[in-house]
C-alpha positions in Angstrom: 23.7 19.9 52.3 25.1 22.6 49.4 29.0 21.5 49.4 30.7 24.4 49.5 28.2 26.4 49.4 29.1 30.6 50.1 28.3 31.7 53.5 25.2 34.2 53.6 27.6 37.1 53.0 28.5 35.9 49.9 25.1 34.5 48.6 24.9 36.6 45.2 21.3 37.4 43.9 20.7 39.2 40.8 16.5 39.9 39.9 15.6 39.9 36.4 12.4 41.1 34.9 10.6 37.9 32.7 8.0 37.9 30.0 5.5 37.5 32.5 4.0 40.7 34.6 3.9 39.1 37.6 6.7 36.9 37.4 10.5 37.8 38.3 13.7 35.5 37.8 16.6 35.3 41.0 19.5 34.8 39.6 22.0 33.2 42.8 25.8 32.3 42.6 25.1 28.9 43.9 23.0 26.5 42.2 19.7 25.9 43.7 19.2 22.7 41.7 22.0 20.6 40.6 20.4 18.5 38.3 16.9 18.9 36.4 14.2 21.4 37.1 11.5 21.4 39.8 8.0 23.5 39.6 6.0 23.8 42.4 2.3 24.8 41.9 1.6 25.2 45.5 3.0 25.3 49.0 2.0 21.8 49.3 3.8 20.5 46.8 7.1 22.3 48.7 6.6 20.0 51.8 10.3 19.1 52.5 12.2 21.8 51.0 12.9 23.9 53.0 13.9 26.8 50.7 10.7 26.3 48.7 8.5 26.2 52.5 10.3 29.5 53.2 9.5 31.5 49.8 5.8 30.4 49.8 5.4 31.5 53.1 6.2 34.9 51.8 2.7 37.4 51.4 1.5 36.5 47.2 3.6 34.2 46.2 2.0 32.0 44.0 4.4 29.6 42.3 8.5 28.8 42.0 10.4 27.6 39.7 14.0 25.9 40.5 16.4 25.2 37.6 20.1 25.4 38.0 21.1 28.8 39.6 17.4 30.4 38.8 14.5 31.0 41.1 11.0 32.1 39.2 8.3 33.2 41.1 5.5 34.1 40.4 3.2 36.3 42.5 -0.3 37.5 42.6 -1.4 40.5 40.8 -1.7 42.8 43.9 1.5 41.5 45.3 4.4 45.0 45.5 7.0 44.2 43.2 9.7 45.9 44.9 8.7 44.3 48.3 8.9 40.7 46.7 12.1 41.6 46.1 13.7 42.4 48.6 12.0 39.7 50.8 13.1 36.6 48.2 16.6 37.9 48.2 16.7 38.0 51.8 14.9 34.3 51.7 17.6 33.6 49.3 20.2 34.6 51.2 19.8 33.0 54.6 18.4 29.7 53.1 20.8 28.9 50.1 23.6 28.3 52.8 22.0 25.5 54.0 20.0 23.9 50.7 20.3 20.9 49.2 20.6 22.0 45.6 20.8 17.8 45.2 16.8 17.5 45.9 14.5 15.4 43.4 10.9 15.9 43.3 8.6 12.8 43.2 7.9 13.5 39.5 12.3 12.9 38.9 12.0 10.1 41.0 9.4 8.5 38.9 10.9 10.3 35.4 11.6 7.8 32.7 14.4 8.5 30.8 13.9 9.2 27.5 15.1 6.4 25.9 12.2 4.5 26.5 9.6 6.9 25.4 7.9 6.0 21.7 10.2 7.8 19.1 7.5 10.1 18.1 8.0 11.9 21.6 11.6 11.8 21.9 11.5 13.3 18.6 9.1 16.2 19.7 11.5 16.2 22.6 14.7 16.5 20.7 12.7 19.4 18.3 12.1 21.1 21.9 15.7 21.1 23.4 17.1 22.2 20.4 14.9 25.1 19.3 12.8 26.7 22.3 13.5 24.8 25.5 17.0 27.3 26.2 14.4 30.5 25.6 12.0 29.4 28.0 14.3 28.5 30.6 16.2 31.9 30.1 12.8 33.1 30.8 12.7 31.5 33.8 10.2 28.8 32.9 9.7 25.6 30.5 7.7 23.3 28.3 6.7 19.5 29.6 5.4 17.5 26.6 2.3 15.6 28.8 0.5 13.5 25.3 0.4 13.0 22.1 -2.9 11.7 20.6 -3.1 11.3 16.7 -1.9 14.9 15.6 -2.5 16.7 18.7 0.6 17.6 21.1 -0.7 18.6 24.7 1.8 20.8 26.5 2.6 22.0 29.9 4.4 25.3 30.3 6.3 25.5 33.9 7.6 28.7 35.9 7.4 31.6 34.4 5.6 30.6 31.5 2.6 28.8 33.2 0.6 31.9 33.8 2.2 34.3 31.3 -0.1 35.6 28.6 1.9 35.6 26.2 2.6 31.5 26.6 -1.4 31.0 25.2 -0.5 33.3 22.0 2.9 33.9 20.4 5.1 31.3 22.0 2.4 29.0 21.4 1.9 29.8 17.8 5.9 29.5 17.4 6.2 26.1 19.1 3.8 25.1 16.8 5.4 26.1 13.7 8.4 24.9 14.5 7.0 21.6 15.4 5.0 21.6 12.0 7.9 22.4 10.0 10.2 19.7 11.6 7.9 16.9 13.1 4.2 16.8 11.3 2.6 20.1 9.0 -0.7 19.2 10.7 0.3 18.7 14.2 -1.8 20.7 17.0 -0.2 21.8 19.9 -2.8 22.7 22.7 -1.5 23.9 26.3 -3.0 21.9 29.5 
């Protein structure tokens, strides 16, 4: 259960455009996850939250994004913008009451902490949080470093920036300069 959390008249939610065209950020007054981030690719993967169940059951979503006080979702192309809306803030509203904003996904229950990556990753890491990680997630989305083989970095963007255009292009290119310039000149940093 949310301690304290506001009853449904007082549930706060604020929409945001993102990068992405068919992609909008909530923005609630309670947190929706207290610790960490959780994507979920599919309604499957939502089995158990009931929040997540609730917003995928709503016509063209396609994908959510949890972090902090920010829900992401991303919806299919002929999904009404303005409909979404309306029915995620009123999913929002009458759910958040009731969520456990303390919820871990198997992949946090399996997460390694850092400390025991190789220090060529918590590097990369490190480079990350301190350069484009805040960016992404103010974008409603985010970057999971999956490998890194020789010189090339593979990547997985989350939320918001897994189906966003410009992910594949510019923020792609700059993640990669920025890597280059701090980490290796001839890394390659390829999205999966």
């Amino acid at each position: 259960m949310n301690q304290g959390a506001p009853s449904s008249q007082e549930i706060f939610v604020r929409v945001q455009p993102t990068p992405n065209p068919n992609a909008l950020k909530f923005v609630t007054n309670v947190n929706v996850k207290n610790e960490g981030k959780a994507t979920f690719a599919r309604p499957s993967e939502a089995v158990g939250i009931r929040l997540a169940e609730d917003l995928f059951a709503i016509d063209g979503v396609r994908q959510l994004h949890f972090f902090e006080n920010v829900v992401t979702v991303t919806f299919a192309d002929e999904t009404d913008p303005d409909t979404l809306r309306l029915e995620v803030t009123a999913v929002l509203q009458s759910r958040l009451p009731v969520h456990d904003a303390g919820f871990l996904v198997e992949e946090e229950r399996k997460k390694v902490d850092r400390s025991n990556l190789p220090p060529e990753i918590q590097e990369i890491e490190s480079i990350l949080d301190n350069t484009v990680r805040m960016y992404l997630q103010g974008d409603g989305g985010d970057i999971e470093v999956v490998a890194l083989k020789d010189r090339l970095l593979e990547v997985r963007y989350q939320g918001a920036c897994g189906t966003c255009p410009s992910s594949t292009a510019a923020t792609l290119d700059a993640i990669q300069g920025i890597l280059r310039e701090q980490f290796d000149p001839e890394l390659e940093v390829v999205p999966v």
